[in-house]
Every structure is written in C-alpha cells, then in structure tokens.
N, C-alpha and C positions, 0 to 999 in steps of 0.2 A: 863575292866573285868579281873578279875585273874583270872590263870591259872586253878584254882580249879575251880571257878565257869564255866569257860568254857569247863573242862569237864565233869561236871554235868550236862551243856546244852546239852553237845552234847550226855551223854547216855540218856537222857530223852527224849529226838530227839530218838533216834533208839527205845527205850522201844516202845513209842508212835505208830514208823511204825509197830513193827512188832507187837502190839496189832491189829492197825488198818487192816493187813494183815489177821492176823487167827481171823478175824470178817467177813471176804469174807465166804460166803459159795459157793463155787463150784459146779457146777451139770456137767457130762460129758453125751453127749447125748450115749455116748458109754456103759456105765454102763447101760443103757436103752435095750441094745440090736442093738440100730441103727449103722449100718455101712455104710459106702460110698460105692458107684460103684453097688447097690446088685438090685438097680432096685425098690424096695419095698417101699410101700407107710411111709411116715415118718410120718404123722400125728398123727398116735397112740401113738407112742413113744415119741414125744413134747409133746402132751398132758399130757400124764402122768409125765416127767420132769418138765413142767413147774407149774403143780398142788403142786410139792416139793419145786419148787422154792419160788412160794407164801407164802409158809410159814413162810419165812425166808426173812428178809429187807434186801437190800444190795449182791441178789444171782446172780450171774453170769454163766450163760447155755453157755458151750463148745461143738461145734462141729468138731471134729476131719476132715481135710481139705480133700477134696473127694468132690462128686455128691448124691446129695438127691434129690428123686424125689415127691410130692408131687401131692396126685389123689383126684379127688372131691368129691371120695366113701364117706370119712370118716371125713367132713368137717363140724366143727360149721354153724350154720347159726346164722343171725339174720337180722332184718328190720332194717337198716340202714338207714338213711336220710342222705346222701350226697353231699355235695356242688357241683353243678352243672354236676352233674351225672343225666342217668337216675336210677330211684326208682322205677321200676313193681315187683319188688321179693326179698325176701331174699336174703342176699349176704351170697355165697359159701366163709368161712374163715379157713383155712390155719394153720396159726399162731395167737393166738390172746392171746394177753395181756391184762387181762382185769384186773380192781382192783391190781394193781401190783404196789410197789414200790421199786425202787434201782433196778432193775433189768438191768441186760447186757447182750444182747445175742449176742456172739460172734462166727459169722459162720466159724471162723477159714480159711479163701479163700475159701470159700466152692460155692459150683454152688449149688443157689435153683432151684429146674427146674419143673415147673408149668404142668399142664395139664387140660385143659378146663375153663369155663368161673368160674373164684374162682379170691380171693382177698389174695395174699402171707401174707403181715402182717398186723396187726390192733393192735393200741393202742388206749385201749378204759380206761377211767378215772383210767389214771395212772400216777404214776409221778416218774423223776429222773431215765426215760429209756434211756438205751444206744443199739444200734442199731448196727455193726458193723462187717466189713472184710468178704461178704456177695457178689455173683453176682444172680440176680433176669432175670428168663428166662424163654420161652415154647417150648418144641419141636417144638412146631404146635403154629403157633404165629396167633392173631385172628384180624391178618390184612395180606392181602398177596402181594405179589411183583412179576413180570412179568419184563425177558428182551421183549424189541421190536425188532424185526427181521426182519418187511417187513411192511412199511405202505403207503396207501394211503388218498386220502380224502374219499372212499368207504368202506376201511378195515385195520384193524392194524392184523397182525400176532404175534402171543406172543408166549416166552419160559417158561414155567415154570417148576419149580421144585417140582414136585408133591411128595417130599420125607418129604419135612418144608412146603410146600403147599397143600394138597391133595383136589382133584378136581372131579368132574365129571360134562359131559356136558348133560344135558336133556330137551330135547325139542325145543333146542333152546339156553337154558339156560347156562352160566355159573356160578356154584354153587360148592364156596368151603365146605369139609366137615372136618370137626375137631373130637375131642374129646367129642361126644355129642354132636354136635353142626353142624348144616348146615345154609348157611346164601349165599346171591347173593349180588356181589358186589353195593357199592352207590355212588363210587364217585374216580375217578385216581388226581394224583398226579406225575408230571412227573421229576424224579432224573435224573441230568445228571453221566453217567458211570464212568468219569474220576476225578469229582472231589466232589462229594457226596453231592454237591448242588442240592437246585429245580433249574429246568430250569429257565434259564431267561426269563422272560414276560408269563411267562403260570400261575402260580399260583393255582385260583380257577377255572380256564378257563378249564377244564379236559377234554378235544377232544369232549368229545359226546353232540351232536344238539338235543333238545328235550328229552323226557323220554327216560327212559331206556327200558319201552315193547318194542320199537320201535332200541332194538340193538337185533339181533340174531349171536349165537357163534357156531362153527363147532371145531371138533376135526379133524385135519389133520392129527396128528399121534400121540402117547400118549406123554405128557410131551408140545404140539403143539395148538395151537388154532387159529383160524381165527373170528374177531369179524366182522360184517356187521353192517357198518350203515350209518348215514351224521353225518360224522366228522368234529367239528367244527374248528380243526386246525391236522396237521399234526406233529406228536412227532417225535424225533430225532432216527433213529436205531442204535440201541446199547446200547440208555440209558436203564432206569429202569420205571416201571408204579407200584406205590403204587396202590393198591387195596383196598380201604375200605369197609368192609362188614358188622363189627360188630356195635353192640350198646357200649357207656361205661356203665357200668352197675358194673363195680368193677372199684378201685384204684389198684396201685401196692403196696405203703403202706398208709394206713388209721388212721387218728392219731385226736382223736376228745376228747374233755372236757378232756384235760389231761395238764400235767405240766413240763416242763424241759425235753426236747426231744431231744437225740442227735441223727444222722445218721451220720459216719463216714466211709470212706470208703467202701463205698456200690454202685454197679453198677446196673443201672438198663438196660437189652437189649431188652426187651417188658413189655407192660403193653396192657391191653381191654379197660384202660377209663385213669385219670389221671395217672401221674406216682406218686409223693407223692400227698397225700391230705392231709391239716391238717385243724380242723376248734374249732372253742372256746378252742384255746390251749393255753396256755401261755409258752411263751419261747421258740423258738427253734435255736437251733444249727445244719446248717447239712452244714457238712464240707468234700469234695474229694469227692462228691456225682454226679455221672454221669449217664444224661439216652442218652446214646447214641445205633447207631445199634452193632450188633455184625457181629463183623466184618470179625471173622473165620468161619463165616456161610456167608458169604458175602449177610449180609444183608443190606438193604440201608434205611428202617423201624427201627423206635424203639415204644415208645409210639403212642397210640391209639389218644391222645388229648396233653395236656398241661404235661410239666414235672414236676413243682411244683407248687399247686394251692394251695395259702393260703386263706382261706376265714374268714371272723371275729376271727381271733385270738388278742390277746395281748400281751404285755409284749414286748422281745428284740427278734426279729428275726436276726440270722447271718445265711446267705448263701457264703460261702467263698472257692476257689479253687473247682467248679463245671463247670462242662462240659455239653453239651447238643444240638443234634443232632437228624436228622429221623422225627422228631415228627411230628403229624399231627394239631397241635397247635401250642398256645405259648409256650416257656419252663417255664418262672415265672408271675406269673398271686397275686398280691395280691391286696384283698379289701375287702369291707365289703359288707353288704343285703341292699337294700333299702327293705321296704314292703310300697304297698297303702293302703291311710284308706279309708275302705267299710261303716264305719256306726260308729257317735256318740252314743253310749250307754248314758253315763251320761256326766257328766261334767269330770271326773276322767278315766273315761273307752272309751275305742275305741275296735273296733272290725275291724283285718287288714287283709290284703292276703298276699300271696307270689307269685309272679306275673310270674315269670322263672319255666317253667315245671321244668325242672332241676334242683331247689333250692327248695325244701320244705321241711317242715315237719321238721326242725331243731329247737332246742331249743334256740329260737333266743332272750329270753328275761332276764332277770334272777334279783331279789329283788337288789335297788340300782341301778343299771346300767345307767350309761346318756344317753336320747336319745333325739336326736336333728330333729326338726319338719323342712319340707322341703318344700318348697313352690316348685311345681314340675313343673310350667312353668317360672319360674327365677332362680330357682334351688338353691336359696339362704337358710341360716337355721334361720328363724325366731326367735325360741329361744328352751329351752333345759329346759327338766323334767328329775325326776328319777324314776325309776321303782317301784312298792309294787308290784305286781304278776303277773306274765303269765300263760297264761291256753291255750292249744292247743284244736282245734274246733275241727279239719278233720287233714290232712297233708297241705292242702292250707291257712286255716284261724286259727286265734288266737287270744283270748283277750288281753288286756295288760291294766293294771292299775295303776295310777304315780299317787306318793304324793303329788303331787298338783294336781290346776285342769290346766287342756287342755289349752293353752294360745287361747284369743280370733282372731278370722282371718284363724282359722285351720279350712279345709274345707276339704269333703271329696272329695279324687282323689289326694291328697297332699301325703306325703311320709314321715316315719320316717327311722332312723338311727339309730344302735346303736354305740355310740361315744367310750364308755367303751372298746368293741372291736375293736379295732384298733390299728396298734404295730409299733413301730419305727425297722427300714429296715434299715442293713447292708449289702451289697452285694459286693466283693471284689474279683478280681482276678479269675473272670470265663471266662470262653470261653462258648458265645449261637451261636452255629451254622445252617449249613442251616437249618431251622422247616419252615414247612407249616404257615403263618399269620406275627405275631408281635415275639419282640425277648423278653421284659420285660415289666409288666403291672402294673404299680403301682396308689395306690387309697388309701392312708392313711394320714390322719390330722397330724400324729406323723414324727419323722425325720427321713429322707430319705438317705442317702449315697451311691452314685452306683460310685464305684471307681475300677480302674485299670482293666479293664473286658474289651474284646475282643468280638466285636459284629460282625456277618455274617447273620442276621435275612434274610428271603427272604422281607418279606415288613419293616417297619417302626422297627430301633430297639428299642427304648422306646417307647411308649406308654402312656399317663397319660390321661385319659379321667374320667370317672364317672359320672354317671346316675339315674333317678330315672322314665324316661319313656320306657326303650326298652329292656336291660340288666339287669335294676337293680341293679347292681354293686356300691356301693356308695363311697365316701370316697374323699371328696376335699384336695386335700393336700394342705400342710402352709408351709414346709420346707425341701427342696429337694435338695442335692447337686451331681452333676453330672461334675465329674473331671476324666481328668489321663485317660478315656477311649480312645480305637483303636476302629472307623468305619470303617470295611475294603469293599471294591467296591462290595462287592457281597449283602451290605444293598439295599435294596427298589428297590430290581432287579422286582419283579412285585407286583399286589395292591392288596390290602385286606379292609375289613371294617378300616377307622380312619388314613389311609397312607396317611398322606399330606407329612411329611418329614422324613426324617431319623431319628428325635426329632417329633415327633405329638405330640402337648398337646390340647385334643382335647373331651373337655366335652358337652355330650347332653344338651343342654339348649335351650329350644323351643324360648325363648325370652327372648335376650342376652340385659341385661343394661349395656351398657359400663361403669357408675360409681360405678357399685357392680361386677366387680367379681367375678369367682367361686375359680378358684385357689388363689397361695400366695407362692410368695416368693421361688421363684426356679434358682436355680443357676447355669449355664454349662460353664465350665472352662478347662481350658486348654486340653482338648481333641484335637484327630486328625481326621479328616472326608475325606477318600478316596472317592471323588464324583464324580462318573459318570454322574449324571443328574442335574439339577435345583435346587432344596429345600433340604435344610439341616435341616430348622427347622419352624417349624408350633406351632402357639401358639393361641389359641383361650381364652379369659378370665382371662385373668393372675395381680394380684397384685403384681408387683416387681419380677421383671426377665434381668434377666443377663446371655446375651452369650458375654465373655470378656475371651482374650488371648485365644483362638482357633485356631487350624491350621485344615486348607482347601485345601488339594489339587489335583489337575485333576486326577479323572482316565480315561483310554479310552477302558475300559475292556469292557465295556456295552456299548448299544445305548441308549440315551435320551429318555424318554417318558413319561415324566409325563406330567400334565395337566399346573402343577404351575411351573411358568418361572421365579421366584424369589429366590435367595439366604435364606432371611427369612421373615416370613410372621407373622405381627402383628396383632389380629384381636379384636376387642374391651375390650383394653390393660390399662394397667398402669402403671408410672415408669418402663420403660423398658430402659434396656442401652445395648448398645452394644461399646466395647469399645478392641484394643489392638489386632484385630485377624490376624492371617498372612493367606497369599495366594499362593499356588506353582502351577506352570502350568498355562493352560487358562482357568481358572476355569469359567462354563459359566456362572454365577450371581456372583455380587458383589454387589448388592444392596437390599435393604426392599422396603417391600409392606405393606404400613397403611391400614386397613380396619374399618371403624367405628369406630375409634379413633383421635386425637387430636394430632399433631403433637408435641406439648408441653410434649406431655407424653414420646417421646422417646428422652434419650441424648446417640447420636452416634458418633464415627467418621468415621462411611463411609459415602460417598455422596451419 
C-alpha cells in the first residue's frame, strides 16, 4: 500500500467513527429531572426517558453516579410466566425494556436500591441490549439473617438487626415486616461468622425437629429473640442463621424472547426469587456479573434462589469473570422444559402439561422448532419432529402440532423436549462460592466449556443430571469439556439432592439400559480437587467419559462423611478412561467402583 492510499484508509477509518459516534443518541437521566441521593422514586422519570429512547435505534440512557431509589407505587405490571418461579400475581416492574433495540443503560456505578416485593429490570422482546456499571440492592432485603448468641438443644438466642431486618414478635410468632410485606420465617441456613461459608455438615438440616407451629419465639429485649423448640442439632454461636421467609415471585433481572443481551459489570446484593433469569433468548453475554452479599451491610445473604437460571434459551451463552455467593440455591442452573403428554388428539396433535408449579404458562413452542420425543422410563429420545403451532389451553397445558405425524411407540406419560432451545455454554474464570445446594447445573445437547473457574459450592460443584419425571429440567448433554478448574475443600462440605461427588453426573432414569445412555461425551481434565472426603466424581449413564491428568490432593480441613467410599464411581457407563491423574497427600480412594457395567468398558491406569 502507498502512502496515499494509506492515508485515505486511514481518514476513512476516522470519518466512519465519528459518523458512527453522532448516530449514538444519548438520553441523560438527568435532563429528566432525576438526581441521585434525593430519596425520590425514580420510576417516573425512566419511564419517561426510556419512551424517548425507543424512538431511536442505537440509544444509550446515562445515569449520572449516585443512589436511586426505586418504590413499587409506580411500577409497570404485568403476568409474567417465569422459569421456575412462583406465578400467583402480576410482577411489580421497575425498569422495563420492552420492544427495545440497541439500547445501553448505563447506571454509571450507580446503586439501584429496591423497595418491596418488585422485579429491578426486565427485558422483554428486545434485542442488542446492554446492561451496565449498575449495583442491584433493598434496604429491607426479603430474606433476613440473625447472629446466634446463646443455643441449646431447647433454645437458640438471636441478634438481630431490626434496622435491614424489621421484626415483630406475636403471639408466639416470629414475623418479619418489610415494605408491604409481612411473611414468618420457612427455613434457616447456618453461615459460618469467619469465613462466609455454610457450615460444614448442616446444609438443609436447619436446627428445627418437626413444623414450625410447634417453634415459639419470645422477645428478650428489642433487636433479641429466644426461639423454643426441639432442635434438631445445635448451630455454632457467633455464626450467622439465614432466615427464609419469602416466596420467589420476582427475578432481579428478567430477560425473556429477546436477543443479544449483554450485563457488564453489574452487581447483584439481593434479589426475592432468581438473581438473573433469562428464557427463549438468544445470545447472551454477561461478563463481571456478581451476586454476591453486601458486605458493608455485613450481610451474609445475597439471592433468594439461584444466581443465574438459564432456562430454554439459544444460541452462544458466555458467563465469564463472575462471582457468586449468599445464595439460597445454585448460582448457574441451565436447561431446558421437559413437558408430559396428557392426550393424542390426532395423529399430528398432542395435548401436553407443564408438570413444575414453578414452570408454566411459557411460550414453549414456536413454528419449526425440533422437538425430540422421550421415552420417560429410559429417558432415551426416540426420535424428532418439527413444530406447525402452539396454542396455550390454561398456563398448565397446551397443544402443539408437528409437520409430520407423531412417530409410532409415543405413548402418553412420555415427554417432549424442545431441541431448538438449547445453547452452547461458555463459562470461564468465575468464582461460585459458598451457596446453599450445587455450585453449576448444566443440561444442554450443544457444547459445554467450564474452564478455569474456582469452585467452593457447599454440596456437589457440577452438577449434570436431567429429567423428565420430577424436575422436568431436560437436556442430555453430548459434549462437555471440563478443564483448568480449582475444587477448593469447602466442595461437598454437606448433601443436597444429586451429591454423590464433587462431579455428579447424575440423570433421573427410572430404568437405566447400560447399552443406551443418557449422556455423551464428557470430558474432565486437568483440574485440581482439594479432597477432604471419598468421591470426586459420580457418573451415572455416560457415553465416553474421561477424567485424565487430574490432580487429587488431601485435604484435612473437614471430616469425612459421605456414604460413597470410592475415588470414582462408574455406573452403567461406556468407554470410560481414566488415565494420567496425580495424587498428593493420603488421599483416602484411589480406586473405581463399577456398577452395572462391563469391565471392558473402562480403560484405566489405576488398579
């Protein structure tokens, strides 16, 4: 290139930017009238900014860095169906981006800061949103937390902070009061003080023997409580007692039949139900995305449930440099719906349910779409149609109509899939810390990558199960690669549903055929596993599985107490190798355990 033409590149380069510059339309939420610090409900003033927005492709809403506070006076509503949420009411909305494209809202480090049971953001059928430089919060968080002071097997003594907790006791009763909202606790969760873990070996085990009529709560002096009951184990004084009282009934952000969704730098320190939700989306990107507690309130609480539930989406998911802590769930949970079929209409037509209270009433089908038929006690997929129309009955049932007819053998009580939704998983360089259950949950046919991420889960830190009899959650995976990760000793500190190891792959299949299969092709490599206990890894069902060049070594932080006394556990398997893994310390297994499999099937080099 001459000199000429390489300056002509290079003004045609800059023309370019700065057309593409004064094409940004700008909104300042300030021009609105909204300022930071004033207390005053922000709702009004988003609304009206972001109706300007809409106008205009490509607009970007600036919030000048400050505190907004956000009240449920003045709150969109609408009948949302929600992935595993409950659905009794209209959801209280906040922020909502409906019909929106090219849109950035940038909260500029701004603190959103919530007030009663309302949903912050929702992206509803939009595309090419950016989300960002945003912390998500409530005064009055609508989960509450308790030091322990004094406990027996008779009585726990609590502190609380009735200023982020507000309380009253009656009759008996302990009964937090919020923003609108009064609700009595359903369930403790016991954090240790010093290192913001669940305690080790408690879990779901929450102190109290029997119902809850049968606990009665005294006020010793305000801010003071004494609970009476039969305690089924004795909590540590000092630590902290999560308090669950509420329902989920909102997300923290809601992101449904939309497109190309980015969250950057956005913290989440409470949510009432999930912390992100997304479902029939395609694409997403959420990158520096934390729900962790807030920790200048020293709180030991963050999310309500899970931190990010993907539920039938598509296209490329990246979850990358996210953090996540507090939670009364998993933090990453994705997969798809199974639904049952109730009734042959025609040859072409079925009439199906949604089986999860939690899951209904979503647009789960849509023209075109693959759906793959499940035989629901082999759990295998017999074979695959495509959609012509879906038509919703109630929020439980719905028709669904496929250009061919119904392949023969499909019996009702069996299960369909939709295949279309289903997304290939990036997950890189997070940190899941201690949450209540599992640390990652994945349920997808497409490819899998969970690399260089730092697990502290209280039970199992993967996850890979899928079902079509209990959960519903569908999604057998084919191609999972699981490298470069740290299992540090605070994994599989106590049990939850599907904890067999530190790796559970572990799918409901009432009647397992060892020569078919549910999963496919999964790979765990060179990873490190800080083991305190027995099992590192449990695999139920598996077509081609490799744990090779793995390092293993003792920890003595915990006491042992699992049930499975084995290193790893194969259980009506195939091609499975284990091959290359190092061992430090006294690690207590070094060896496998066959279950309903074929020796031939595994090529190892341990004895």
């Amino acid at each position: 290139m001459n000199k000429l033409n390489f300056l002509l590149t290079i003004l045609y380069f800059l023309m370019m930017t700065a057309c593409s510059q004064s094409d940004v339309f700008t909104v300042k939420m300030s021009d609105y009238g909204l300022k930071p610090a004033t207390g005053e409900n922000a709702i009004p003033a988003v609304i009206k900014a972001l109706n300007e927005c809409k106008k205009h492709s490509g607009s970007v809403l600036i919030f000048e860095k400050g505190r907004y506070d956000f009240w449920i006076d003045s709150t969109h509503t609408r009948m949302y169906y929600e992935s595993n949420t409950t659905n009794d009411a209209p959801k209280n909305l906040a922020i909502l981006l409906e019909e929106c494209n090219g849109l950035t809202l940038d909260g500029g480090n701004s603190e959103f800061v919530f007030h009663g049971a309302i949903q912050p953001i929702t992206v509803d059928h939009s595309d090419k949103i950016i989300v960002k430089n945003v912390t998500i919060d409530w005064d009055i968080p609508l989960t509450a937390q308790a030091k322990i002071l004094a406990a027996t097997p008779k009585n726990i003594d609590l502190e609380i902070d009735s200023t982020q907790f507000p309380y009253e006791v009656t009759d008996g009763n302990l009964i937090f009061t919020g923003e609108k909202w009064k609700a009595k606790p359903t369930g403790f969760m016991e954090y240790e003080a010093n290192t913001h873990r669940i305690a080790a070996g408690t879990g779901d085990n929450g102190c109290l023997r029997g119902d809850w009529s049968k606990l009665s709560v005294a006020e010793l002096k305000p801010g003071t409580v004494r609970m009476n009951g039969e305690f089924t184990r004795i909590p540590a004084v000092g630590n902290y007692l999560i308090l669950r009282h509420s329902k989920r009934d909102h997300a923290g952000i809601f992101i449904q039949e939309s497109s190309n969704v980015t969250l950057e730098n956005v913290t989440i320190y409470h949510t009432v139900g999930l912390g992100v939700l997304s479902q029939f989306t395609r694409n997403l990107n959420y990158h520096s995305v934390k729900v962790i507690p807030n920790a200048a309130k020293n709180r030991y609480l963050s999310g309500h449930d899970d931190g990010f539930h993907i539920s039938n989406c598509a296209g490329k998911i990246a979850i990358t440099d996210c953090e996540f802590g507090g939670l009364m769930d998993d933090p990453i949970n994705v997969h798809g719906t199974s639904v049952k079929i109730m009734e042959k209409i025609n040859d072409n037509q079925l009439r199906c349910r949604f089986m999860h209270e939690q899951s209904t009433g979503m647009n789960w089908g849509h023209p075109n779409d693959t759906i793959g038929f499940i035989d629901h006690k082999s759990m295998q997929t017999l074979s695959k149609v495509t959609v012509n129309s879906f038509k919703m009955l109630n929020p439980e049932e719905f028709l669904v109509e496929f250009n061919n007819p119904i392949p023969s053998g499909i019996v009702v009580g069996d299960a369909l899939e939709n295949l279309t939704w289903s997304p290939q998983v990036t997950i890189e360089n997070c940190r899941f810390g201690s949450c209540r259950a599992r640390g990652l949950l994945i349920s997808t046919p497409r490819r899998v990558i969970v690399d260089k991420n730092e697990f502290e889960s209280s039970g199992s830190a993967i996850l890979i199960a899928g079902d079509a009899n209990g959960w519903y959650e569908s999604g057998a995976v084919s191609d999972v690669t699981i490298t470069n990760n740290l299992f540090k000793d605070g994994c599989m500190t106590s049990m939850y549903q599907f904890c067999e190891g530190i790796i559970s792959i572990y799918p409901i299949v009432p009647e397992v055929d060892p020569l078919k299969p549910f999963h496919r092709n999964i790979t765990i490599e060179n990873n490190t596993f800080n083991a305190f206990d027995y099992p590192v890894l449990y695999a139920l069902s598996v077509d081609g599985l490799k744990f090779n060049n793995n390092r293993i070594v003792r920890s003595h932080q915990f006491a042992p107490f699992h049930e499975r006394k084995h290193l790893l556990t194969f259980e009506a398997c195939l091609n499975v190798g284990v091959k290359g893994n190092q061992f430090e310390g006294d690690v207590l297994a070094k060896d496998i355990q066959l279950e309903k499999m074929d020796k031939g099937q595994l090529n190892s080099d341990l004895k």
